[in-house]
Structure formats: C-alpha cells, structure tokens
N, C-alpha and C positions, 0 to 999 in steps of 0.2 A: 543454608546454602544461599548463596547469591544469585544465581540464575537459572531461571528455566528456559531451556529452548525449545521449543515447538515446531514442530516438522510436520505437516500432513504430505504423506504418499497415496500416490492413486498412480499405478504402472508408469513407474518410473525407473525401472529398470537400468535402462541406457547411462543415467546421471547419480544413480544414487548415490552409489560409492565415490564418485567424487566429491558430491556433496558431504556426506556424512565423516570422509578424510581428512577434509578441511577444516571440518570441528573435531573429532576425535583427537586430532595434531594439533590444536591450539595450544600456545605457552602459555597457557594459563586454564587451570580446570575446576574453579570452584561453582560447577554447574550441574544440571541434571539435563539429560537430553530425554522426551518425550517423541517418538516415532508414533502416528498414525494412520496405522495402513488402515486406507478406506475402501475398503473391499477390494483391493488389486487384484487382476487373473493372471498377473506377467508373474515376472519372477521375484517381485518387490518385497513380497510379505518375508521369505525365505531370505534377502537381504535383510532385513531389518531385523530378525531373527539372530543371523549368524551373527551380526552386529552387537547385538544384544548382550551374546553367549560371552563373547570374549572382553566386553568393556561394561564394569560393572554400574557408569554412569549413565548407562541407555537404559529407556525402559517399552516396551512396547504395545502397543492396543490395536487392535484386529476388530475391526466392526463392517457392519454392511457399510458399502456405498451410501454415502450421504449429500457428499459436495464440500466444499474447502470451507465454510463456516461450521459445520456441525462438527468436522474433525478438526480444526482450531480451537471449538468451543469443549469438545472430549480432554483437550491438551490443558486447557486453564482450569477445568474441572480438576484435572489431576496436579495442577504447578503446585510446590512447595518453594519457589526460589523468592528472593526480595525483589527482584527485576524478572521481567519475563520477556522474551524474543522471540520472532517467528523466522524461519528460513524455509523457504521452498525448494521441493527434492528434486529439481534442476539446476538450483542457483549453488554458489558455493563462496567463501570468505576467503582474504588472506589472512594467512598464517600472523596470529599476533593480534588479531583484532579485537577480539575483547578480552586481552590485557591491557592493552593501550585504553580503552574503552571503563576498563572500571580503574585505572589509573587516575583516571577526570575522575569518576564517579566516588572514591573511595574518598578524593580529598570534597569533593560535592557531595556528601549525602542528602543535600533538602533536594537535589534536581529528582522531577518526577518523571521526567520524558528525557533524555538523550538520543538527538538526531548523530547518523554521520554520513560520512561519503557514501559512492556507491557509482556503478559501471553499468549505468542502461542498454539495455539491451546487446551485451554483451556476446562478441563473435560474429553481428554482423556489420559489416564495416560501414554501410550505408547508414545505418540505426544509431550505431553506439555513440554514445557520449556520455561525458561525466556530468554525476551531480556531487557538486562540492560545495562544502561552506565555509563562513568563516566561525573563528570560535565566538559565541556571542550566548546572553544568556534573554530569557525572556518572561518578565512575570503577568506581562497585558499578551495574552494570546491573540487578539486581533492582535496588535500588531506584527508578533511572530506569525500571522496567518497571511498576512500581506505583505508584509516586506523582504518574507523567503519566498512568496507565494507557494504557501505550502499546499492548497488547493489544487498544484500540479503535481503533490509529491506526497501524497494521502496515505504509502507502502508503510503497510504492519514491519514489512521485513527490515529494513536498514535505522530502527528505534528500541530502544530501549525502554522497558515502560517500569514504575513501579508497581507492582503484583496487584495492589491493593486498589489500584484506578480502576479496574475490571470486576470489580466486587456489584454486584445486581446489574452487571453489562455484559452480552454477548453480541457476539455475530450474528447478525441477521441471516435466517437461513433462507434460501429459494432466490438469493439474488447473486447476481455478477456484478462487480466495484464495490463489495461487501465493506471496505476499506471506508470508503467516504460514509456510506451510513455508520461507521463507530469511532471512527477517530478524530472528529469535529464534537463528538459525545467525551469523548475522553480528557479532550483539550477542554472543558467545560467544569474539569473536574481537578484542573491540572495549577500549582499554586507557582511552581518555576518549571520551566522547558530552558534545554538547550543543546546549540547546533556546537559542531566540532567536526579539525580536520585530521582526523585519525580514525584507521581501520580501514577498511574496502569493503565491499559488498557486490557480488558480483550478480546484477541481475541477466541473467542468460538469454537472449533473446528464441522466442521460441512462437513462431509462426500458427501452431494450433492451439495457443495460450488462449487466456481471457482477453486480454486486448485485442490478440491477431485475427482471432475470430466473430471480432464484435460483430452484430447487426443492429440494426436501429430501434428494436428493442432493448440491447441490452445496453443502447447509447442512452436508452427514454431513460432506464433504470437510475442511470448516472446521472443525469439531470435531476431525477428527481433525490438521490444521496445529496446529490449542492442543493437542493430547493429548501434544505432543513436544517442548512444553518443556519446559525442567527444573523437576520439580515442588518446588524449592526458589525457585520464582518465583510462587509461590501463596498467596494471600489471600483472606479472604471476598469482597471484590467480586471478584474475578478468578472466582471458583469459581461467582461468582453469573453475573456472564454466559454461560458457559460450558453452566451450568445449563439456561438459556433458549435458547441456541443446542442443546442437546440437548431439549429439550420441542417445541422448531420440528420438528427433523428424525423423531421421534418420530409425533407428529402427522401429519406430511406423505409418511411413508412405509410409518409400522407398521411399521418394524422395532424390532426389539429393543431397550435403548437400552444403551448402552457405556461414558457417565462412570461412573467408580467414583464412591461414595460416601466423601466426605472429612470428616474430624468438624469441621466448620463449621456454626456454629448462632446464626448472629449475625443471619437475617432471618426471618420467617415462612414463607419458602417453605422454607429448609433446615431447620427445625423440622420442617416438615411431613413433609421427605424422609424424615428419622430416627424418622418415625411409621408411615409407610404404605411406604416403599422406593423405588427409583429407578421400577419397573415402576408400583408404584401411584399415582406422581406423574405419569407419564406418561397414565396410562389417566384419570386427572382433568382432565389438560390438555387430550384429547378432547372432553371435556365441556362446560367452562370456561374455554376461551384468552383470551377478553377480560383474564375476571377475574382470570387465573392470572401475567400480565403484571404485573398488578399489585399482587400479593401480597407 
C-alpha cells in the first residue's frame, strides 16, 4: 500500500467526523488510515469505532492518555504504507488531495519528503492565511531549509514522508513543538525533498491548541527544538526568528536567555544585540515588546 495516515484523537468529538470524511471521500484510496484514540472521555473513541466498522481501510488503537507524540509514535509502530502522513482530528483535506499528491509522487519515486499547500489557521478571519509553494525540488536541505524558510513551517501534517526516514526515529515524548525536534532529524536523512502546489490542507484554527495556549516554557521548549539544528543551517532571518522566540520566553519567564550571540548584523534589532548584549536586549524587551517586535 502506498500510504499510511496517522490520526491522533484526544476528545475530539465536535470535528472528527469532519475530519475523518474528508479522508474516507478522497478520489483516491490506496492508503490505510491509523486512528489513535488516546484515551478520550468524550465521545471520540465510539467515533472512531463506528468509523472503523463500516470502512475496512480504518484501523483503530485505544490506549491511555499519553500526548500527541507517543500516539503518533503508536501510528508509525503500526504503518505499513511506502509514504506515511499525519492529520489532526480538528483539521481536514480537500477532496482530491492525495490524488493529486501521488500524481507528482508516482511519476517521482526518488522524492522522500513531499511538502504542499495548506490553510493556517483556518476559520479565523484575523489568523488565516495561505501557505503555498511553488513546485520546486531540493537535494541541499539547507538550502530548502532557508529559502522556503521551512523553520516557520516544521507541521508533520501538510508532508508526505517516505515510511522508511522514521526507521530508529520517533517523536520526542514530554514536549510541545514536538515537530521541530524530528523534522530537521528527518531532513538529515533526506536524499531529495519537494514543495508543490496541489492539494489543501486545512489547518483549523483552534484557540486551546498547542500554539494558542503557548507559555513561556513551552516557547523555551521551541527554542530549544531550533538550538539543535545544524548551525550550518543559519542565516540572518533564521537567527532573527529565533531571536524573537527568545525575547518571548525571556519575557514570560525571567529566565536567563540561552541563544548565543552569532555575528549577524543585517537588522536593527541584531545591531542592537551587538551593543547592549543578549541579557540587555532582553531586559528592554521588558520594557518595550510592542515596539521590540517591530524593530
């Protein structure tokens, strides 16, 4: 079979079945779908159940509560597909996507990663917007890491992987942005990647998600997923986000701050860093986070 898809559920009640319709209805079904309900008290299990009963391509796993890497990592334990994909049981596909999707891929078999579109934060009008690409192919992963700035788009979900990249790699368990610590591992492993603009992906915006609930530890966590890439994957914008994701956690926790100082001096704020220091950039961002954003 060609794909596995990967679903962790944790009371998701409200969006399942939209989710799981949008795959069941794809025009194209050479896949296996993987449901793992991680311990849900709503009514999720029982969806994914009935799902199950009626389509012989679902399979399902009921475990305790663990967190979205250990039922990700239940999912890959079980893949038998040659590509494997993850979708979250909020988010949901258009119709056609991964036909369109192994259309490239069929006449591509050396590609190991397949990026595509995808709809951020989808349904809130404030939030959303597209991430698109163009079609392009990549065999220097720096440079696909820098020039999509893929650093801002680290999502297991809107890629396609070949099965066998994840062979002695899991998901880090116990952390939030679980994403950045494996997918700069995986791109390490990876011989051609590439971006395309077909399919959809509809990331759903959801306010008590992982991102919408960040605190400045789970910002520290994310800092420290980028502090372990290979720092021959580094350029001023890269150093510049990085930056700001350090001023956040800073801010939010008074801790100490932990990016090194890299002689980067290409914007006003890293100007500034090489005047007053990491600590004195921070104790200003106290101050002035509006305006520090925007510097």
């Amino acid at each position: 079979m060609k794909l596995t898809i990967i679903i962790p559920v944790y009371n998701a009640a409200p969006t399942l079945r939209r989710c799981l319709d949008s795959i069941v209805k794809q025009t194209w079904d050479d896949f296996e779908v993987i449901l793992v309900d991680d311990g849900s008290d709503d009514e999720s299990a029982d969806i994914c159940d009935e799902y199950a009963k009626t389509d012989r391509r679902l399979t399902v796993i009921h475990q305790a509560n663990g967190g979205l890497s250990r039922a990700r990592n239940a999912g890959l334990d079980k893949a038998q597909g040659n590509y494997v994909t993850f979708v979250d049981s909020d988010d949901f596909l258009d119709i056609g996507t991964y036909q369109a999707l192994f259309g490239i891929l069929d006449e591509h078999m050396e590609y190991d990663i397949l990026e595509y579109p995808a709809i951020i934060h989808y349904g809130n009008k404030k939030a959303e917007r597209p991430l698109t690409f163009f079609c392009m192919e990549f065999e220097d992963m720096r440079e696909y890491w820098l020039q999509t700035r893929a650093y801002t788009h680290c999502y297991m979900w809107n890629k396609l992987f070949r099965r066998t990249l994840f062979d002695g790699l899991r998901f880090p368990e116990g952390y939030r942005f679980e994403d950045v610590f494996l997918y700069p591992r995986l791109l390490e492993r990876t011989q051609i990647m590439a971006t395309c603009d077909v399919g959809v992906y509809y990331y759903c915006h959801n306010e008590y998600g992982i991102t919408g609930t960040a605190d400045g530890e789970a910002l520290a966590q994310l800092l420290e997923g980028h502090s372990r890439v290979n720092r021959d994957w580094m350029d001023s914008d890269y150093y510049e986000s990085l930056l700001n994701i350090q001023l956040d956690v800073s801010r939010m926790t008074g801790n100490d701050p932990r990016l090194p100082v890299l002689p980067y001096r290409n914007t006003t704020k890293q100007k500034l860093l090489h005047l007053i220091g990491m600590k004195g950039l921070c104790r200003l961002n106290k101050f002035i986070p509006k305006r520090m954003k925007h510097i």
